[in-house]
TORKOL-4160 file (C-alpha; in steps of 0.2 Angstrom, whole numbers, padded with zeros to 4 digits, m for minus):
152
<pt num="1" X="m0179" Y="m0012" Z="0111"/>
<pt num="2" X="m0174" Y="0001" Z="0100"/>
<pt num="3" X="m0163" Y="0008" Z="0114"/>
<pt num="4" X="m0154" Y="m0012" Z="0115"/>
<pt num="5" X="m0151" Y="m0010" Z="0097"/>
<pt num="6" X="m0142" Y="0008" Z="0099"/>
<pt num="7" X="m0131" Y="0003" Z="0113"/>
<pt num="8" X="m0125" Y="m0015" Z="0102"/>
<pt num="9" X="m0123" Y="m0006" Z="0088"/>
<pt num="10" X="m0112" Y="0007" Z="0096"/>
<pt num="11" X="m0103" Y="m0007" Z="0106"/>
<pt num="12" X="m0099" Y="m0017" Z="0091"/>
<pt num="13" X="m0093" Y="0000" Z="0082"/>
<pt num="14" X="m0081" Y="0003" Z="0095"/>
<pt num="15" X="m0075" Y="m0013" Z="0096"/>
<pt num="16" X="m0071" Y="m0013" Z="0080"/>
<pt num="17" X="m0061" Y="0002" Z="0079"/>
<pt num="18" X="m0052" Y="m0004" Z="0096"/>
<pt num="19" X="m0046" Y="m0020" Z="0086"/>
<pt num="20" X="m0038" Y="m0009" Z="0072"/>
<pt num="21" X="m0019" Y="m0012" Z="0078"/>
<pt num="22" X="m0004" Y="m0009" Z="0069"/>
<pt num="23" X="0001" Y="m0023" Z="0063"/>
<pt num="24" X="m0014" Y="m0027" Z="0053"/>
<pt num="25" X="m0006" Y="m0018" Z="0038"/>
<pt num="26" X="0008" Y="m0032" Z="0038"/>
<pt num="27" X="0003" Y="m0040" Z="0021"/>
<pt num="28" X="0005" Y="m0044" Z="0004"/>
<pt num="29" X="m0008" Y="m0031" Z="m0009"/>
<pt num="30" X="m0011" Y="m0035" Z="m0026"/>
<pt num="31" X="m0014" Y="m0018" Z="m0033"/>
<pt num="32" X="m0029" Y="m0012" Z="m0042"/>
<pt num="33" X="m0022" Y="m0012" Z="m0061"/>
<pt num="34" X="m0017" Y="m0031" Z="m0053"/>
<pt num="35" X="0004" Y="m0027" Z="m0061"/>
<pt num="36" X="0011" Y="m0030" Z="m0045"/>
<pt num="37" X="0010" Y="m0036" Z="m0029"/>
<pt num="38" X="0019" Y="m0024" Z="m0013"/>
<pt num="39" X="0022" Y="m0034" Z="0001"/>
<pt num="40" X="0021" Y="m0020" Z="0016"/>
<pt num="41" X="0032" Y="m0023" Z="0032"/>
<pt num="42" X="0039" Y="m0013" Z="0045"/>
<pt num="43" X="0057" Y="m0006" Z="0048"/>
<pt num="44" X="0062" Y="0002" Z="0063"/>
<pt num="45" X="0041" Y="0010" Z="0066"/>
<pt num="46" X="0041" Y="0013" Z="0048"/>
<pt num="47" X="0030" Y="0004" Z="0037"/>
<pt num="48" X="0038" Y="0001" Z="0020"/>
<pt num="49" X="0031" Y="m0008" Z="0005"/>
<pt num="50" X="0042" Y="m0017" Z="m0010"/>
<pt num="51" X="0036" Y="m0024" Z="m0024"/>
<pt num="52" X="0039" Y="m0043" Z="m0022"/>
<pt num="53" X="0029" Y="m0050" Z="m0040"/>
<pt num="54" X="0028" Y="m0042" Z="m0055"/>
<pt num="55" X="0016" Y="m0048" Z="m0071"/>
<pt num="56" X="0028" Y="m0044" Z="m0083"/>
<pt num="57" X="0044" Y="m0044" Z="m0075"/>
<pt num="58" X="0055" Y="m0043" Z="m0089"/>
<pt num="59" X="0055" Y="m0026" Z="m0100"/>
<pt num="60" X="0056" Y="m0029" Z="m0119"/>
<pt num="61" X="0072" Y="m0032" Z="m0121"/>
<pt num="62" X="0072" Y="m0049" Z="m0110"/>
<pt num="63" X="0080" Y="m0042" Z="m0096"/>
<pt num="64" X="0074" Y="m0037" Z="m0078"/>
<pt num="65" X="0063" Y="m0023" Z="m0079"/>
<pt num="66" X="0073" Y="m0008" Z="m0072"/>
<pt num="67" X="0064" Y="0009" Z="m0063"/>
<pt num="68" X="0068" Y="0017" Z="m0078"/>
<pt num="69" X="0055" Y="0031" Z="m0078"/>
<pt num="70" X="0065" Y="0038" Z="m0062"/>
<pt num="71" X="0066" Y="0058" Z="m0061"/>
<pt num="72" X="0084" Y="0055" Z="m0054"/>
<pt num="73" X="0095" Y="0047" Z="m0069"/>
<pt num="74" X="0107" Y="0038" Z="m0057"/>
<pt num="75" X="0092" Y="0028" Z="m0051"/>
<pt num="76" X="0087" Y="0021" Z="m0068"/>
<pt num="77" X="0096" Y="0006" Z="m0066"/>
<pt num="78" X="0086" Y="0000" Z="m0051"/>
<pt num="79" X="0077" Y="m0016" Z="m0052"/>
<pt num="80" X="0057" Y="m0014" Z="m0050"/>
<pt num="81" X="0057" Y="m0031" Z="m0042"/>
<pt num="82" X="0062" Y="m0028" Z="m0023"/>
<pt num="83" X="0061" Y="m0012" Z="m0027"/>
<pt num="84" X="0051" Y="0002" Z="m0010"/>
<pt num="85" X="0037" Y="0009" Z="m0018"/>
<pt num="86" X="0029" Y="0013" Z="m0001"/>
<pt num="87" X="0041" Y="0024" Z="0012"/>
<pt num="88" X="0040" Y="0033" Z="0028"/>
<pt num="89" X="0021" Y="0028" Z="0035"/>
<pt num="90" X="0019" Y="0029" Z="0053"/>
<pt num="91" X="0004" Y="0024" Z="0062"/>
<pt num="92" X="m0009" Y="0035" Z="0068"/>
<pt num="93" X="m0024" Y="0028" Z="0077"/>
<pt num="94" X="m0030" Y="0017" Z="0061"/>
<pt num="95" X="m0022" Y="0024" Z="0050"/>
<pt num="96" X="m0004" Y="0025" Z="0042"/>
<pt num="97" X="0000" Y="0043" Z="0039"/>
<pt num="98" X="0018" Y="0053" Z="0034"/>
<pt num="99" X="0023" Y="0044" Z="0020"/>
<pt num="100" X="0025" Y="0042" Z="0002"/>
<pt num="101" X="0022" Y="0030" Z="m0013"/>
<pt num="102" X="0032" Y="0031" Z="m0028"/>
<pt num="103" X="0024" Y="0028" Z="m0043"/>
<pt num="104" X="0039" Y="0020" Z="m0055"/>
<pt num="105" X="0027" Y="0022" Z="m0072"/>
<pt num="106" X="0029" Y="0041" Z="m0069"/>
<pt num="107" X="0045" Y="0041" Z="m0058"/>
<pt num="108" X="0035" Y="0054" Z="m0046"/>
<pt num="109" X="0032" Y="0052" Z="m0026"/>
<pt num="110" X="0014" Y="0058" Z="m0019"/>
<pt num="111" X="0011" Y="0062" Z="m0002"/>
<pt num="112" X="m0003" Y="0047" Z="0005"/>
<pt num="113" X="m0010" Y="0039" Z="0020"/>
<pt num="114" X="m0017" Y="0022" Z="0019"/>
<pt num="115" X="m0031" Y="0013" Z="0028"/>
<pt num="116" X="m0039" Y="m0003" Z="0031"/>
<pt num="117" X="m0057" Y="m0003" Z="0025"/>
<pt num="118" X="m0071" Y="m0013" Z="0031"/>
<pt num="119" X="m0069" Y="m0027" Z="0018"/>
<pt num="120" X="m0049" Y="m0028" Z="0024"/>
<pt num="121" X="m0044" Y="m0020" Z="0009"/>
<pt num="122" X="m0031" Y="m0008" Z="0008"/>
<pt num="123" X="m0037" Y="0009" Z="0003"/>
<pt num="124" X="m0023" Y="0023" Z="0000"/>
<pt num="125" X="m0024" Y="0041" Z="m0006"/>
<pt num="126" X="m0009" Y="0046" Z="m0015"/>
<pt num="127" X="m0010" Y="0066" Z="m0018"/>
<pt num="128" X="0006" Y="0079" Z="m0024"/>
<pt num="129" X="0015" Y="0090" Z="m0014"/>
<pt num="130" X="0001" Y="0101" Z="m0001"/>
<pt num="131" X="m0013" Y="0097" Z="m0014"/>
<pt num="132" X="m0023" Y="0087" Z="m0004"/>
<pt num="133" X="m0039" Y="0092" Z="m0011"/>
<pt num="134" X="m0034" Y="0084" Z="m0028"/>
<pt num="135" X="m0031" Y="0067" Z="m0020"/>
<pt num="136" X="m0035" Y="0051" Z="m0028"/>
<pt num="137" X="m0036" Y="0035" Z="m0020"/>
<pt num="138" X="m0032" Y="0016" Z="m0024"/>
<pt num="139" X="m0040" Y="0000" Z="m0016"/>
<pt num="140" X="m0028" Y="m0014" Z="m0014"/>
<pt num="141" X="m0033" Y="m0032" Z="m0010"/>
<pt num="142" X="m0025" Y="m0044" Z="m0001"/>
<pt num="143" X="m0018" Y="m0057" Z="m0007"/>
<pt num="144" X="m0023" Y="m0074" Z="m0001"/>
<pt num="145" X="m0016" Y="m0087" Z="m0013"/>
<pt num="146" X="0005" Y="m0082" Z="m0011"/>
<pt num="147" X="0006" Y="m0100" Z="m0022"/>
<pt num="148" X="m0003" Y="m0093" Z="m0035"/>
<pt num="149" X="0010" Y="m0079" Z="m0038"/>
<pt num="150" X="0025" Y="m0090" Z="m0032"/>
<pt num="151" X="0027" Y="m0081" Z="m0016"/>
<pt num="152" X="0032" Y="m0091" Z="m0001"/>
């Protein structure tokens, strides 16, 4: 009996990790501070993420909030709101590897790798330069209501 139970489990493990395709990625993730929403999509065998909601999308001054924490002055100007955040991920047996997040509160770029988990949540750790070993990652959820943010 025990022996069944082994070979199901196994089965049903492998399964699982057969079903992980590419495409699963392909969503709209509210983050975990809940600020934003990055609707991920792919470009060419890139996959790419924009911010596509923002909760408070205008800056104090009325007007649309701007990347204006960017480490390149010529970009300041940027709008937040349809702005890649995500760049450069390429997929790699389950996981989306090679590319980079840009963080506009800071205006910096880490290295990540992102990953479905097990309750479909998008989990991505985000580390700087080679540093790998000071890595920190983020859960992102999906999001299921689009009418509740005003998307599609």
């Amino acid at each position: 009996m025990k022996g069944l139970i082994t070979i199901i489990t196994l089965f049903t493990l492998t399964n699982c990790i057969a079903n992980t395709d590419s495409t699963e990625i392909l969503n709209y993730w509210l983050t975990d501070t809940e600020e934003y929403i990055v609707q991920i999509y792919e470009e060419n065998g890139v996959y790419k993420g924009k911010i596509v909601w923002l909760l408070n999308p205008l800056a104090m001054d009325g007007e649309a909030r701007r990347d204006v924490m960017n480490n390149e002055p010529e970009l300041r100007s940027r709008l937040l709101m349809g702005l890649d955040v995500l760049d450069g991920f390429e997929y790699d047996d389950g996981d989306w590897r090679h590319g980079s997040v840009y963080n506009f509160k800071n205006g910096n770029d880490y290295n990540a790798h992102l990953k479905i988990d097990n309750d479909g949540n998008l989990r991505w750790t985000g580390y700087y330069g080679i540093l790998f070993f000071l890595g920190k990652t983020k859960v992102w959820t999906p999001v299921s209501d689009l009418k509740k943010y005003g998307l599609k």
